[in-house]
Every structure is written in structure tokens, then in C-alpha cells.
SEVOVO-561717 format. One record per residue (C-alpha): chain; x, y, z; residue number from 0. Coordinates in nm, 3 decimals. Example, Ala and Ser with C-alpha at 12.3 -4.5 7.8 and 13.67 -1.06 7.14 Angstrom:
# residues 2
{'A',{1.230,-0.450,0.780},0};
{'A',{1.367,-0.106,0.714},1};
//
This chain:
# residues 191
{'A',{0.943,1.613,-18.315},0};
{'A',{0.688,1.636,-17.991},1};
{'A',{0.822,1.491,-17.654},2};
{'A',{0.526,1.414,-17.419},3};
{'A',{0.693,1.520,-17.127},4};
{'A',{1.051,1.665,-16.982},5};
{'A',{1.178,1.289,-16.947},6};
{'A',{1.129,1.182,-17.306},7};
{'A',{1.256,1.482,-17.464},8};
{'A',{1.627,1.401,-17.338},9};
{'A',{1.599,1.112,-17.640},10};
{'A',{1.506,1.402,-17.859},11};
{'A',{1.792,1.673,-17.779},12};
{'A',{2.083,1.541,-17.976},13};
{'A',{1.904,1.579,-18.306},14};
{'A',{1.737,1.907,-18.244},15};
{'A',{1.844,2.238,-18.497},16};
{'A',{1.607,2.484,-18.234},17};
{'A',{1.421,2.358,-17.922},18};
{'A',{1.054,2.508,-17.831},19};
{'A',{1.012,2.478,-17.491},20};
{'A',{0.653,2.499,-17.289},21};
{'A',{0.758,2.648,-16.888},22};
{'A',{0.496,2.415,-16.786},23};
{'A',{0.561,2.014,-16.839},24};
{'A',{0.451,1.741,-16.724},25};
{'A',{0.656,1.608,-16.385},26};
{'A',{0.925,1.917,-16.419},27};
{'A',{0.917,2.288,-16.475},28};
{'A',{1.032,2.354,-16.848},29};
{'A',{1.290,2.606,-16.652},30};
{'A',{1.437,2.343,-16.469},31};
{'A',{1.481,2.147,-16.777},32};
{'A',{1.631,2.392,-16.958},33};
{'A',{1.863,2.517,-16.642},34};
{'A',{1.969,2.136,-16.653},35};
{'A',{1.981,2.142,-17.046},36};
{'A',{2.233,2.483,-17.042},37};
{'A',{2.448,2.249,-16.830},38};
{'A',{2.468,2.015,-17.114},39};
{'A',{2.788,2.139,-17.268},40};
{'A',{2.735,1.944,-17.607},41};
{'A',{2.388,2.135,-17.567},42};
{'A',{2.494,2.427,-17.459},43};
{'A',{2.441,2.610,-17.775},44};
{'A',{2.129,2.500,-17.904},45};
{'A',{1.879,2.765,-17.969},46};
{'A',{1.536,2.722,-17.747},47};
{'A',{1.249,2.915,-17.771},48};
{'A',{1.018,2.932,-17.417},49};
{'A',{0.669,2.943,-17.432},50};
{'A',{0.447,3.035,-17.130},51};
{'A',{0.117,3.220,-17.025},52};
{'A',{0.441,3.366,-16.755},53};
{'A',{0.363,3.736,-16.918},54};
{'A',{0.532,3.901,-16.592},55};
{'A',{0.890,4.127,-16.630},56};
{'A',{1.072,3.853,-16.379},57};
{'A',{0.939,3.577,-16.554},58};
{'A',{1.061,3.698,-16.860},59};
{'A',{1.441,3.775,-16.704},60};
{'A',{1.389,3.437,-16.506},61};
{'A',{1.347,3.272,-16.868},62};
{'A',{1.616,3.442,-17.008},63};
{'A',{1.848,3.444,-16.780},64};
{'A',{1.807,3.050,-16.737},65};
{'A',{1.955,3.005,-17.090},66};
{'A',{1.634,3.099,-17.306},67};
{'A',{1.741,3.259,-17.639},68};
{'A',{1.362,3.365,-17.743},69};
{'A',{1.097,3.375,-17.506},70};
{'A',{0.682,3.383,-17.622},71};
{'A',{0.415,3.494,-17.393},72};
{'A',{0.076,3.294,-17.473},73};
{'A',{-0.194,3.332,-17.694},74};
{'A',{0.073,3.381,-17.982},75};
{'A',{0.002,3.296,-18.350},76};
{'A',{0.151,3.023,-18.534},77};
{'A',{0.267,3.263,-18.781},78};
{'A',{0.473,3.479,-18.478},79};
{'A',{0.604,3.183,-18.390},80};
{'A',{0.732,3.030,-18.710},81};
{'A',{0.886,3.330,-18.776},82};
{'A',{1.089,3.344,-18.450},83};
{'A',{1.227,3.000,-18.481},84};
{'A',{1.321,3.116,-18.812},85};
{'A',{1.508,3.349,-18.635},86};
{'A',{1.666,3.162,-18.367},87};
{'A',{1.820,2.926,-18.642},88};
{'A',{1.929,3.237,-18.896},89};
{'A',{2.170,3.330,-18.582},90};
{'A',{2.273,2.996,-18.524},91};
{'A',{2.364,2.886,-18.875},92};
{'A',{2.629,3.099,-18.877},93};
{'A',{2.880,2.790,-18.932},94};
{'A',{3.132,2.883,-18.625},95};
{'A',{3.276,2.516,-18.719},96};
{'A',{3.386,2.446,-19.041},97};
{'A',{3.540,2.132,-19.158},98};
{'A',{3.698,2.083,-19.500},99};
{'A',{3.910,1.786,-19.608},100};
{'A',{4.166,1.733,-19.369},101};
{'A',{4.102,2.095,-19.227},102};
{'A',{3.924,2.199,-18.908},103};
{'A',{3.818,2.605,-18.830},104};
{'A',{3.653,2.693,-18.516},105};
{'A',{3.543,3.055,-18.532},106};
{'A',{3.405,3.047,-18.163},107};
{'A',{3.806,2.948,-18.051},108};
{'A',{3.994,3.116,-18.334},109};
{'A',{4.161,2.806,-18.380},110};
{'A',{4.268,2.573,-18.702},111};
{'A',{4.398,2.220,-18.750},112};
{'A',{4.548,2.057,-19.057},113};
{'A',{4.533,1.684,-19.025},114};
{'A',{4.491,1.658,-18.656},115};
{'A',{4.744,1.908,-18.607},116};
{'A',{4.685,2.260,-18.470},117};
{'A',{4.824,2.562,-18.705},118};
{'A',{4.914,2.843,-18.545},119};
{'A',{4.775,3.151,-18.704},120};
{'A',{4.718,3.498,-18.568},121};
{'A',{4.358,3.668,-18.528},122};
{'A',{4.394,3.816,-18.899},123};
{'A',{4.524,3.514,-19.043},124};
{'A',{4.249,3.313,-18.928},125};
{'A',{3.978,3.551,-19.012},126};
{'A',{4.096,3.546,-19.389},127};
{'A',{4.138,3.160,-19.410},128};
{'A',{3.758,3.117,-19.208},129};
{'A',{3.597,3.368,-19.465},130};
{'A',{3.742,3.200,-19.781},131};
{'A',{3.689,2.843,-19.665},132};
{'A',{3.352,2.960,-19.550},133};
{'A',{3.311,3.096,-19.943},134};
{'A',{3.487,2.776,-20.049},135};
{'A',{3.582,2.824,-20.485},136};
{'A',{3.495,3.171,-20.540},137};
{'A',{3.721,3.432,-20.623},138};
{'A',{3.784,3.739,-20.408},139};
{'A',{4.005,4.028,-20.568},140};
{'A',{4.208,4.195,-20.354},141};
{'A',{3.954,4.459,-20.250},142};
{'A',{3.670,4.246,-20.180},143};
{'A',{3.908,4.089,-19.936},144};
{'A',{4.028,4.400,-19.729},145};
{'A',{3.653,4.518,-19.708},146};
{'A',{3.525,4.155,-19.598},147};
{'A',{3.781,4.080,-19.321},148};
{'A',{3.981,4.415,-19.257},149};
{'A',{3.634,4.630,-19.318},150};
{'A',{3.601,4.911,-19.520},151};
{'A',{3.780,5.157,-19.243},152};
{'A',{4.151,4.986,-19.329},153};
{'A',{4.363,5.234,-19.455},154};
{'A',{4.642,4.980,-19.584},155};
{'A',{4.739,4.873,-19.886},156};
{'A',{4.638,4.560,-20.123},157};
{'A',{4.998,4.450,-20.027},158};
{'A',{4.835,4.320,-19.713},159};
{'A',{4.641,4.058,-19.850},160};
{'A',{4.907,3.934,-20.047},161};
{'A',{5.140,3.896,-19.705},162};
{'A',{4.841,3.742,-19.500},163};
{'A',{4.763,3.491,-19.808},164};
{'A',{5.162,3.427,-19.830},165};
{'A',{5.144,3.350,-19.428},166};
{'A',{4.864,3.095,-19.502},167};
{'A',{5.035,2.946,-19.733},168};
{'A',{5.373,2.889,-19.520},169};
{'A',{5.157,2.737,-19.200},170};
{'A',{4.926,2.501,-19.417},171};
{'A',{5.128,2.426,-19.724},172};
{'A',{5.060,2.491,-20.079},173};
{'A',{4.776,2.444,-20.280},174};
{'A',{4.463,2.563,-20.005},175};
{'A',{4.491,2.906,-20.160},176};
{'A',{4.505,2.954,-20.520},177};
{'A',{4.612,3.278,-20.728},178};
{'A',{4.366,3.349,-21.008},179};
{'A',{4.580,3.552,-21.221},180};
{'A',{4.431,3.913,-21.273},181};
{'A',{4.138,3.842,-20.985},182};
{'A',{4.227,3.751,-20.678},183};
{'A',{4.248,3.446,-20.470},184};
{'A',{3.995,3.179,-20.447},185};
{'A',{4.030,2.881,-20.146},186};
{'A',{4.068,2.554,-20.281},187};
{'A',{4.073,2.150,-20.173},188};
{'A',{4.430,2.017,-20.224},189};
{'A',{4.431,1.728,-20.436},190};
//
């Protein structure tokens, strides 16, 4: 949605996915806004893309280093530049929160709660439960598991899944992870 100028785009932040920002607006430089939009912290992470005739090295780092994620020198096609918002919002969609049933998983903090309550979990244990819950009712064998959160360089056993699932299971209770006889483990909603 279009904002005619830096003032009326504030009413237009909170429901952006990706921002595309011009350097020079009406009644404030699009830097500024941006500078003062970085200091947002519920805006923080939204993706913007600057756009400016500014074709010059420091202009470029000046962008950048203000809290641009993309930056696009003028004349640019609309084709170049639907493909870098397309981008911008590929990186972004990554899901670093995830929230399912009474659950809560924030990648970006390595942190879970169950039911307002935080779960203590160590870096492993909370890699495994985030990529599961992320892949919500499909099965992983025991392989596909080691490869997606230990990577293919682990030299352990299959054992280790097992112990990391069994950990889970003690810190949130039964029934999040089920055992799919002869496959593997698939994450589940408790009823």
C-alpha cells in the first residue's frame, strides 16, 4: 500500500511483510525514516528495500548501514525489483517464531514455552523440537533426523535421536512427539 509521504506511512508499518523505501520523501529524508524506523523494536526486523538515484559507494554503505536490507540504484526495472522483494521476504519467512497449541518456539532466542511456562531445553534439544514442529505431522526416520539437525558430519549413532526425543518428552510431557513404529518420529498436537 502507497504512503504519500514519511508521516503517513507510520499508519502503514504495522501491517507491512517488506517495506520499499524512496531516500527522497516528502518533509524527511527516507534515511532518517528508516534510522528512526530501525529504532522501532517491534519493527526492527522488517525487511526494507531503499530506492535512490544515490548511485555513490558511501551512499550505498550510508543506506546500508542505516538498517537497509536491499538497496536499488535508479532507473531499475520493475522486473529487478519484484524479484528483490521476492528476495527480501524468502529470507524473512524463515518462521524464527513458531506457535503451536499451547506451545511457543523462538528460534532467534533458542527459547520454548509450554502454556506460559518456559521449558528448559539445551541448544540440541531445541533445534530438534523447532525442526519437527516447524515440519508439523510428517515422519522423520532416524537418519533424516541426524542429517537435518546434527548435519551430515555427526559421527554418532541413531541412539542419539532416541535420547534427545526421550529428553523432549520428559520437559514437555507426553504426546508432542509420537513414535511411528518402524519410521521414525513425527511431532504431533496433544489432544
Amino acid at each position: 500500500m502507497p504512503a504519500a509521504d514519511a508521516e503517513s506511512a507510520w499508519e502503514l508499518v504495522g501491517d507491512a511483510d517488506a517495506i520499499v523505501l524512496d531516500w527522497m520523501l516528502p518533509g524527511q529524508s527516507g534515511l532518517e525514516w528508516l534510522g528512526h524506523l530501525r529504532r522501532q523494536e517491534s519493527e526492527e526486523s522488517t525487511p526494507v528495500l531503499l530506492l535512490t538515484a544515490r548511485a555513490s559507494e558511501p551512499d550505498k554503505v550510508a543506506g546500508l548501514n542505516t538498517g537497509a536490507d536491499d538497496y536499488l540504484v535508479k532507473p531499475f526495472s520493475s522486473a529487478e525489483l519484484v524479484a528483490r522483494l521476492r528476495a527480501l521476504l524468502r529470507r524473512v519467512r524463515r518462521r524464527p517464531l513458531l506457535a503451536i497449541g499451547e506451545l511457543r518456539l523462538d528460534e532467534t532466542e533458542g527459547s520454548a514455552e509450554l502454556a506460559g511456562e518456559s521449558v528448559v531445553l539445551t541448544r540440541r534439544e531445541f533445534n530438534l523440537l523447532f525442526f519437527m514442529a516447524g515440519n508439523s505431522g510428517r515422519v522423520f526416520s532416524r537418519t533424516e533426523l541426524l542429517d537435518r539437525v546434527w548435519g551430515k558430519d555427526f559421527t554418532g549413532t541413531e541412539r542419539t535421536v532416541d535420547q534427545h526425543v526421550a529428553q523432549l518428552r520428559a520437559a514437555l510431557g507426553s504426546g508432542w512427539i509420537e513414535t511411528v513404529r518402524g519410521r521414525g518420529y513425527r511431532f504431533t498436537v496433544p489432544a
